[in-house]
C-alpha angles and dihedrals in degrees: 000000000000088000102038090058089049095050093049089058089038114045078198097060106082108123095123089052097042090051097043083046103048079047090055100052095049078052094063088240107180107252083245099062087046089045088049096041086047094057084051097055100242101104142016130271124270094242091046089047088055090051100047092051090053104043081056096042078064097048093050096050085045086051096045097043088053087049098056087045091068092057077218099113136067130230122226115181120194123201112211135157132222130205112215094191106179116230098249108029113218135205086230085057110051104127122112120291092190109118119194117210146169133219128199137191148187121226120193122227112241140182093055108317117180143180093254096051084056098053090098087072087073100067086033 
């Protein structure tokens, strides 16, 4: 409550709706409901939430990039399936829903990691 009367006294307060915004779009929420809940004062608009996502999509690739550059991270990929079943199934649409993917992450080195420690990795 706190948040949604100060941003309605600061246009540059909005932590509370960014953050519910950017939560309803990762839910799927229809355009309608956010545009809704952004006339009341409790998220973000549709276009804003776009460009927040985007501006830290950015910041995320920027970040990642600078990571691998240190040589001082691993890389652990995972392999997982998702079944993207639709709600009524129809003759017309039989074919297979099962999607296969592949994640991947950086993990930092910590504790003092360094280059040299690393020179092993050379002969391995």
């Amino acid at each position: 409550m706190i948040s949604i009367m100060m941003q309605g006294t600061n246009q540059k307060y909005n932590a509370l709706e960014s953050v519910f915004g950017i939560f309803l779009h990762l839910c799927n929420t229809p355009q309608k409901v956010i545009d809704a809940l952004a006339h009341m004062g409790i998220s973000i608009s549709v276009d804003t939430i776009h460009t927040a996502i985007h501006s830290l999509s950015c910041k995320t690739y920027e970040t990642l990039c600078r990571m691998g550059q240190t040589l001082l991270v691993a890389y652990a990929y995972d392999n997982f399936d998702i079944d993207f079943k639709t709600r009524v199934p129809t003759v017309e649409a039989t074919h297979n829903t099962l999607t296969h993917l592949t994640s991947g992450t950086l993990i930092h080195l910590e504790h003092g990691v360094t280059l040299d420690n690393l020179g092993c990795s050379e002969e391995l």
